[in-house]
C-alpha positions as CSV (number, residue, x, y, z in Angstrom):
1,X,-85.3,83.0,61.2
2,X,-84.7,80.6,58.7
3,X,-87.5,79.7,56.1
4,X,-87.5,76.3,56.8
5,X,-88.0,76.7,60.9
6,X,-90.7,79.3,60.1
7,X,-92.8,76.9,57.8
8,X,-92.0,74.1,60.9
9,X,-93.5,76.8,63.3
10,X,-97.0,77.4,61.1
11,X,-96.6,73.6,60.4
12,X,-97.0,73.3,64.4
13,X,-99.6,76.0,64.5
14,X,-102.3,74.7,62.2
15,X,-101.9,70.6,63.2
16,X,-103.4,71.2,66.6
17,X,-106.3,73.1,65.0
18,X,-106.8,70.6,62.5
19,X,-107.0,68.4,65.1
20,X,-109.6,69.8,66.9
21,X,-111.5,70.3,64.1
22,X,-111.8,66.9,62.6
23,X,-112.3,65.4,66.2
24,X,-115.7,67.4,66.5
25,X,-116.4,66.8,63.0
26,X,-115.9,63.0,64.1
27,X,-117.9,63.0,67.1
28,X,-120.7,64.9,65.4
29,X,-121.1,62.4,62.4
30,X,-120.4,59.3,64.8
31,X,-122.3,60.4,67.4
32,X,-121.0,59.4,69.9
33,X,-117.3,59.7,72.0
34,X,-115.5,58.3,69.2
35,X,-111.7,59.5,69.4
36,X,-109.5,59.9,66.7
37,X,-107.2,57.3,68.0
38,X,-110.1,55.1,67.4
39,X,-110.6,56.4,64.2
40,X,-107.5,55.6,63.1
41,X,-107.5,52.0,63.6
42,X,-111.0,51.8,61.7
43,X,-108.5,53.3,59.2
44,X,-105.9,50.8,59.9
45,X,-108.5,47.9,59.7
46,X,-110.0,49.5,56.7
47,X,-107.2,48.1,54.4
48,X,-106.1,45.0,55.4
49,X,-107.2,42.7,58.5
50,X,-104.5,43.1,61.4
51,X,-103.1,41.8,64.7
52,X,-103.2,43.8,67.7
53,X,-99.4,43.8,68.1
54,X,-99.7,45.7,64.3
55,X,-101.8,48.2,65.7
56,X,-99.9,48.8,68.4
57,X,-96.7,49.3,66.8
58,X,-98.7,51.3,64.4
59,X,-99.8,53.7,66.8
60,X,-96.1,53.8,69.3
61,X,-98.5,52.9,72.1
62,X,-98.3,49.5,74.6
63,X,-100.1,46.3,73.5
64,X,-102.4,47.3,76.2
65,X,-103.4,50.7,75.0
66,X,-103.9,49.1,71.8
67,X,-106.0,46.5,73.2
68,X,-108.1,49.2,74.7
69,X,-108.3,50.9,72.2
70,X,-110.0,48.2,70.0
71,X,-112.2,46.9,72.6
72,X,-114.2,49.8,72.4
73,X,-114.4,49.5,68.7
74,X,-115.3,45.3,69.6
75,X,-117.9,46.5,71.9
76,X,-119.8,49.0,69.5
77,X,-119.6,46.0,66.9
78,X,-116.8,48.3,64.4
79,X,-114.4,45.2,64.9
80,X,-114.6,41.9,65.4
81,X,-111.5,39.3,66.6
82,X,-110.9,36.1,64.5
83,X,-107.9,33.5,65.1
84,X,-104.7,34.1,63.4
85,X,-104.9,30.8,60.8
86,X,-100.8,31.6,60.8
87,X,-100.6,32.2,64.2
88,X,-103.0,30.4,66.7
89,X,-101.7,32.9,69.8
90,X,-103.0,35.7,68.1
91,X,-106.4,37.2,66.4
92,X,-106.7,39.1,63.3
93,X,-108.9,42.3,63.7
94,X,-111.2,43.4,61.0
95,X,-113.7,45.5,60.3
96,X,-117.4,44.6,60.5
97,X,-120.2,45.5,58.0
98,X,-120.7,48.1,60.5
99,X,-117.3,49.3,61.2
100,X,-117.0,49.6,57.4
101,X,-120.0,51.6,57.3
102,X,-119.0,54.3,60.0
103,X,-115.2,54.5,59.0
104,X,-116.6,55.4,55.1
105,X,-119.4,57.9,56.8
106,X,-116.7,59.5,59.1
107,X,-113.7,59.6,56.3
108,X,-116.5,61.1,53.6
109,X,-117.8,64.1,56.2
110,X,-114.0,64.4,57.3
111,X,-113.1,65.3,53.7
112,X,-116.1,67.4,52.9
113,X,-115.1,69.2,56.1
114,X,-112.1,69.6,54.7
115,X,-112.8,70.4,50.8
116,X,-115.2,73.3,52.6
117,X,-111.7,75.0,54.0
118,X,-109.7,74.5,51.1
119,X,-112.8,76.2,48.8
120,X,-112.2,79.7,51.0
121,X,-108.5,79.5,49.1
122,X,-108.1,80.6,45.8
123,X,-107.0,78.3,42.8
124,X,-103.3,79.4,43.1
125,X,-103.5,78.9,46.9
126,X,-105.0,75.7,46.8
127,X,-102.5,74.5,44.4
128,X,-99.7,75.4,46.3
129,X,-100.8,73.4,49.6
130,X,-101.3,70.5,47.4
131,X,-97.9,70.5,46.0
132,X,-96.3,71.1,49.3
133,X,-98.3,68.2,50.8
134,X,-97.5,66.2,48.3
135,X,-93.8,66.7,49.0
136,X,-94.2,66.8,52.9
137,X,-95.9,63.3,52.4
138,X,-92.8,61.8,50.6
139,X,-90.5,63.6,53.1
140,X,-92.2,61.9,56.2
141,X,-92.7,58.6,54.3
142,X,-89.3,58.5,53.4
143,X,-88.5,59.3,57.6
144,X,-91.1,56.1,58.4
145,X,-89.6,54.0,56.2
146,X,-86.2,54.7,58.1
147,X,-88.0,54.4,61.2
148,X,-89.4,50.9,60.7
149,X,-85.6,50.0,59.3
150,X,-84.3,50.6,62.6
């Protein structure tokens, strides 16, 4: 087996644990149901106000799912709608104080989550992950960029 599909396979192997383990991370500093879908529109919203039809095309899902998705966050205050001033059809979605507040507190016990795995590695180990997510990152940019081309 090559060395490339073996990394893929491990690759495969440790997402869906990740996963799991940042979504009960999330819903233990949240407190609540939050999903990581929701999570990362607060992400989304976190830089830069956006239209629903941006989210959704974000996030490959339906305008719909999108729009469900954010009327959860609406309804626990995270988000709030405002018009479009270029577009009068649409609203722009942003973050409230609020949403601000919880995305920050989630992202910061996220990454202390995280920094607590990577501190079981040594210094040689951690280096190495860093430099091969560093070049994973460009590689999958560079595949998004193409993506959104198309």
């Amino acid at each position: 087996m090559s060395t490339s599909l073996t990394t893929a396979q491990e690759l495969l192997a440790v997402l869906p644990l990740f996963n799991r383990i940042m979504a009960v991370e999330l819903r233990q500093e949240t407190g609540d149901d939050t999903t990581m879908p929701q999570f990362r529109v607060l992400s989304y919203l976190a830089d830069e106000p956006m239209t629903m039809s941006a989210i959704a095309r974000l996030r490959h899902v339906s305008f719909q799912s999108a729009g469900e998705l954010v009327q959860a966050l609406v309804e626990r205050g995270w988000v709030q709608r405002t018009p479009d001033p270029t577009d009068r059809r649409q609203s722009l979605l942003n973050l409230t104080d609020a949403g601000r507040a919880q995305y920050e507190r989630a992202q910061n016990h996220m990454l202390e989550r995280l920094a607590s795995f990577m501190d079981q590695l040594d210094e040689n180990e951690q280096t190495t992950i860093q430099q091969a997510l560093q070049s994973l990152h460009r590689v999958l940019v560079q595949e998004v960029v193409k993506e959104d081309d198309n």
